[in-house]
N, C-alpha and C positions, 0 to 999 in steps of 0.2 A: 504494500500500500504506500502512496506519495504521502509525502511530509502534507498535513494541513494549516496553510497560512489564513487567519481569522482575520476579514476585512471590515470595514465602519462606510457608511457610504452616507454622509452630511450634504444634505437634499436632493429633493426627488421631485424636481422638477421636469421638462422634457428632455433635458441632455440625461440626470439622473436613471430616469424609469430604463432609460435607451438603453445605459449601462449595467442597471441591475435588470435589466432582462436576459443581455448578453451573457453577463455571470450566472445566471440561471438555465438560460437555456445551452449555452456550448459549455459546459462544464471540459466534458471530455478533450474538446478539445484547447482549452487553455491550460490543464493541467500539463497536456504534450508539449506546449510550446516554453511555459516555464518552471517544469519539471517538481511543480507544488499543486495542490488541491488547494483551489482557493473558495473560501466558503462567505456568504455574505451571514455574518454575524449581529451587524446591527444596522437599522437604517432609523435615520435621526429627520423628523419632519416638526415642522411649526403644527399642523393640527392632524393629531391621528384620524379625525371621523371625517375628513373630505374625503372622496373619492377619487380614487387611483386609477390609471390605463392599465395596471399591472399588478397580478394578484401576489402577494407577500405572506409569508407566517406571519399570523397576527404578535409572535410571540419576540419577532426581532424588529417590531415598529416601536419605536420609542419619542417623546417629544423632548427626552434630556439627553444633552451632549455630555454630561456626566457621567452617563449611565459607560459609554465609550470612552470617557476620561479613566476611570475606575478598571474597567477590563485589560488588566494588563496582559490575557490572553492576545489581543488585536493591535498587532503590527502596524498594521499599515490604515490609515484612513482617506476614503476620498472626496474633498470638499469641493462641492458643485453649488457653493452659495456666491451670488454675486457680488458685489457695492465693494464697500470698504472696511464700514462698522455694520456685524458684529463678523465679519470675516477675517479681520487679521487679528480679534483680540482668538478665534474659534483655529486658529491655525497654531497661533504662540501657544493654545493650551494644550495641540495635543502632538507638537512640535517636546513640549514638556516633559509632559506625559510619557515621551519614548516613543513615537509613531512617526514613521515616516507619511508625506501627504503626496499625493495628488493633487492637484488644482487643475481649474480651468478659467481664474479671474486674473485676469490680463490687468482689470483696475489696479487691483489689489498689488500686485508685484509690479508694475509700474512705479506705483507710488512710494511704497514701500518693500522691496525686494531685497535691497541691502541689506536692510537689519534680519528681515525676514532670513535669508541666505546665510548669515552670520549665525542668526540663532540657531539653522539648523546645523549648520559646520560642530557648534558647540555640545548641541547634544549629540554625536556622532550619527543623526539623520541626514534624511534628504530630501527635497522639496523635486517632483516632474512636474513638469507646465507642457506639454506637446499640446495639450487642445486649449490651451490660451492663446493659442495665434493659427491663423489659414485653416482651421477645422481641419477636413480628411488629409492634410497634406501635412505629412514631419518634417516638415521642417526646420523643426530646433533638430532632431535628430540630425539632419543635413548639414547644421552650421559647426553644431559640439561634435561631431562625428566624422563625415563623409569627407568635409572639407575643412577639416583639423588642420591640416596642412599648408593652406592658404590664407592671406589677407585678404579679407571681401574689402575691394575697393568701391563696390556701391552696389545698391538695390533698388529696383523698380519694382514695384507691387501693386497689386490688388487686394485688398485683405479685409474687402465688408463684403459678402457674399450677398446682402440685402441692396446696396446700394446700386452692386453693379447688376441684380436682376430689375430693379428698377431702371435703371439706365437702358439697358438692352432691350428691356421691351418697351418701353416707350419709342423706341425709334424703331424696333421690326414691325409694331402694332401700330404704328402712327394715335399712341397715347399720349394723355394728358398723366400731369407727376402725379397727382392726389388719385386716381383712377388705380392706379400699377399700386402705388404705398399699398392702399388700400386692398389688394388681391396679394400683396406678397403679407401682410397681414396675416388674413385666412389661409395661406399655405403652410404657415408659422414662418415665416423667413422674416420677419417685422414683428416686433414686438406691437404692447400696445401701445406705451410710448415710444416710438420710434426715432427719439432726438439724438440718441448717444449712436445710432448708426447711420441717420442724415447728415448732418451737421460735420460727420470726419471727423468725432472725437474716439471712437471704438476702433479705426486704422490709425488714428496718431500714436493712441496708447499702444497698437502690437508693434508699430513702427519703432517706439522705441524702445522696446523688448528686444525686437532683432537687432536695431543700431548697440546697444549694450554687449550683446553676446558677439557680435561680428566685429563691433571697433573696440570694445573697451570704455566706452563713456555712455555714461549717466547722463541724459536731454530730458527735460522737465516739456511739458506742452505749449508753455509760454514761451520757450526760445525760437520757434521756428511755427512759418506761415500754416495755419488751415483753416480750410473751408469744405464746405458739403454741397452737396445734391438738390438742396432745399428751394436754390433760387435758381434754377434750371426751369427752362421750358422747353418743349418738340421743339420750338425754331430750331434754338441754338443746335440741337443734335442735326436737325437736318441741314445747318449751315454747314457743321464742320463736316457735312459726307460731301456736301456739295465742293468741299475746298480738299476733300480728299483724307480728311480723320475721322475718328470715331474717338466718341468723352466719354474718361473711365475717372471714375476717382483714383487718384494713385497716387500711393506714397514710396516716398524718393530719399535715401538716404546717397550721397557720395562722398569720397575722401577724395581733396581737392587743394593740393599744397597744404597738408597736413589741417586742412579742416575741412568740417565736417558742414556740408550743404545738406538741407533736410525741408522737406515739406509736404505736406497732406492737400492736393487741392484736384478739381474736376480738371483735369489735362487733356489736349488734345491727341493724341495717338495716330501715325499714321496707317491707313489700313492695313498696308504688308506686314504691320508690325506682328509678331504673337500677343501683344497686351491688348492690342485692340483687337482682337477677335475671339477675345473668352467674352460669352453671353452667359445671362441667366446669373443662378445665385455662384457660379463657380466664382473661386481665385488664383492668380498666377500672379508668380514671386519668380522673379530676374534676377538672379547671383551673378558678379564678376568676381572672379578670383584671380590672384595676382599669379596664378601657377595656372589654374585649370582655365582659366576665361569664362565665357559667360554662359551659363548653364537655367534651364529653366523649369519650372515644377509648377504643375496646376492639380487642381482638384474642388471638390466642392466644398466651401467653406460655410454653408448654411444649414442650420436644420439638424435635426437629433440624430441621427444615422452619423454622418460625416465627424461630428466633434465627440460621440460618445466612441467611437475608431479610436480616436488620440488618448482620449480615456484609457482606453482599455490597453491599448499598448504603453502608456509611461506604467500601468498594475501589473503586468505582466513583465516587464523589464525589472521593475522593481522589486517583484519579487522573485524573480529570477537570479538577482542581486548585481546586474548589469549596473543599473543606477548606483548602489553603490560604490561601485568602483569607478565612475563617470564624476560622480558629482564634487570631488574635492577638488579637481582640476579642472574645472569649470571656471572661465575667468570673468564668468558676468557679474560684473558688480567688486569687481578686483579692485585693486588700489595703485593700478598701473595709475601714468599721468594720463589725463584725459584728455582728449583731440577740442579745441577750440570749434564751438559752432558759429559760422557764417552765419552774420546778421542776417536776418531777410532782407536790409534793402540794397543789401549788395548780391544778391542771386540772382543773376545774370541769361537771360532767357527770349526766345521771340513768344510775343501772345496773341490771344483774338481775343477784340473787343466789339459789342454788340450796345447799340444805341436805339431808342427810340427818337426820332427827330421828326421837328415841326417842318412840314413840307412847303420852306419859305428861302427867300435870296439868303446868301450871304452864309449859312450855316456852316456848308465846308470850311468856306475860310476859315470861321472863329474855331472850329475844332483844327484845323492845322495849324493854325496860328500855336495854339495850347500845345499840341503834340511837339512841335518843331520847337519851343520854347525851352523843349524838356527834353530836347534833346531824342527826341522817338522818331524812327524813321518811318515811314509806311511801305511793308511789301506789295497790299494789293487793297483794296476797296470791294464791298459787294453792296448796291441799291438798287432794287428789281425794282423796274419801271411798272410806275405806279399812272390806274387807268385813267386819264381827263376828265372831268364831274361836267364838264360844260356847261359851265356856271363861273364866270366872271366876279359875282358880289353875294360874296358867302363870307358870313361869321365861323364857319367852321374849317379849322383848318385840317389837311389831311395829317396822319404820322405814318410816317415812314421806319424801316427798321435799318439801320446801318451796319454794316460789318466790316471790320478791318483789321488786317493781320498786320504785325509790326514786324522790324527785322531785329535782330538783337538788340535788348535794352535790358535796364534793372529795375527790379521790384520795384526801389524808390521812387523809381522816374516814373512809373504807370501809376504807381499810387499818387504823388505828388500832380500827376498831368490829371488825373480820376477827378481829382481835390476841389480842380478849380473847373474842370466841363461840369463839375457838379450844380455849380452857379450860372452854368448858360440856361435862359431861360425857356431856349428853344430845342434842350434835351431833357425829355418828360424822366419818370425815377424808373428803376431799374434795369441799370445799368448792368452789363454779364461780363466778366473780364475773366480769362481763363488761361494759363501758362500752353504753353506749345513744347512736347517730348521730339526733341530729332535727335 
């Protein structure tokens, strides 16, 4: 008979149930792969009497993480609670306790991963996070592991598998944004608040999970640009097909004379690229390495299937004792020197920029006049001839939608040039400004 390893499994939401189904139903076969019988011993929920997708022994549901504190039978535990508070004080206690953890909160270790890391170093545990970042795709196993050997000199990503299914079908479907939210909603790929995976703050935080394990430094959210999905409309996607891109959110880390350029924003992509042709909830993550060059990994990052995967493999590694032998030379959150991040208004890029304009004399000027003042050059223009009212003495003016691509300029200079078209009276509010990947 295989050694039995006693597991804790702290929430049992959709990623959760995925998990302890797994562990329930392939027994047999996870036993073969990490050479233990792994047994679910306790599952830890806010209210025992709601109902579950997945039927449990009523006799290992408990609503005390105590009750798992106390069991020094149970090794290992795995924490599938999201935020902040009470998940890192629920991790330091059973980090405590002698348990090694599992996670899948990207929040959490972002913010706090150091001490986190440190504490587990202390207790001679260890902390996996593979499904804290890109769901079905290991990629931390690829960064700690595969490509041990090399310097990642930059990363191009996709890493909200929500965002970029909204993105893709608004442009295959010829949809409106709040139409697509609202069915990736119901698929489960959108929560119910949907702000921490619109907005680009759920790819900033794995962005800088990866930047940590790949460079060596610590970037907080505040050092570097993001922006979301949120103020996107069909135009813009079908301008940039018409100019030959497709807009992905994508997060960007590069090493660039020893600093570190990084940002989370709707980018243009050209079609031939591989970043622009992953649809739906999938992710694709762009490694350069200073040895192997640029290598690429996709898979689907949304949804209980794909992240209870990663699950299951850092439990399976871990109790395999792989992890253990991994984690003390692990140099995320090391006390190497850290690479200096590049301001944003010196990250240095060509953009498209989308106007509504009052269909009157003189406009181009005053918006070249701005551009050119700030030094931005213009690649090309787009204003689709708009039809004749034949009408001479009209109170109403038409608007017109402008597009223009710039040639290389810096953040500072589109922001600073944004600053003051914002005061023209003859460009209505919202405004779309978007970075360009060549």
């Amino acid at each position: 008979m295989s050694e039995k390893i006693k597991i804790a499994l702290i929430g049992l939401g959709t990623v959760g149930t995925g998990v302890a189904r797994v562990i329930l139903e392939e027994s047999e076969r996870l036993t073969r792969r990490c050479g233990k019988q792994i047994e679910l011993a306790k599952v830890v929920v806010r209210d025992k009497k709601r109902p579950r997708m997945i039927d449990l022994p009523e006799e290992i549901v408990t609503d005390s993480l105590q009750e798992v504190l106390d069991d020094k039978s149970i090794s290992l535990a795995v924490q599938l609670i999201g935020g902040i508070h009470p998940a890192k004080e629920y991790m330091e206690q059973l980090l405590d306790s002698g348990k090694d953890v599992v996670s899948a909160n990207k929040a959490l270790l972002c913010e706090h991963g150091s001490e986190l890391f440190s504490r587990a170093r202390e207790q001679g545990r260890s902390i996996a996070f593979e499904a804290a970042v890109a769901g079905g795709i290991p990629i931390i196993h690829v960064l700690n592991q595969a490509m041990s050997g090399n310097q990642i000199t930059s990363i191009e990503a996709i890493l909200n598998g929500t965002s970029n299914f909204i993105l893709s079908e608004m442009f295959l479907g010829s949809r409106d944004y709040e139409d697509v939210l609202q069915e990736a909603q119901e698929l489960g790929y959108a929560e119910a608040d949907p702000t921490l995976d619109v907005d680009g703050t759920d790819a900033a935080q794995k962005l800088c999970l990866l930047t940590q394990l790949a460079c060596g430094t610590k970037v907080s959210l505040d050092q570097f640009p993001r922006q979301g999905i949120d103020t996107l409309a069909l135009d813009d996607l079908l301008y940039a097909d018409e100019l030959g891109y497709s807009v992905r959110l994508l997060a960007v880390t590069r090493i660039s004379n020893n600093q570190l350029e990084m940002h989370v924003q709707p980018t243009l992509v050209q079609l031939d690229k591989p970043l622009a042709q992953v649809n739906g909830a999938y992710n694709m993550i762009a490694l350069e390495g200073d040895i192997v060059g640029k290598t690429w990994y996709s898979g689907l990052g949304a949804g209980q299937n794909p992240t209870a995967s990663a699950v299951i493999s850092d439990l399976v590694d871990t109790v395999a004792g792989r992890n253990k032998l991994i984690f003390p030379f692990m140099d995320l959150w090391d006390s190497q020197q850290p690479l200096e991040v590049l301001p944003a208004e010196k990250i240095r890029r060509r953009y498209y920029m989308r106007f509504n304009v009052l269909d009157q004399p003189h406009v181009f000027a005053e918006m070249a006049d701005i551009l050119g003042r700030n030094q931005i050059s213009l690649a090309s223009i787009i204003q689709h001839e708009t039809p004749e009212t034949g009408e001479s003495n009209t109170d109403e003016q038409q608007v017109v939608p402008v597009v223009i691509m710039t040639h290389l300029t810096t953040e500072g200079q589109i922001q600073a040039a944004d600053k003051e078209l914002s005061e023209l009276k003859s460009l209505l509010p919202n405004r779309v400004i978007m970075p360009v990947l060549d």
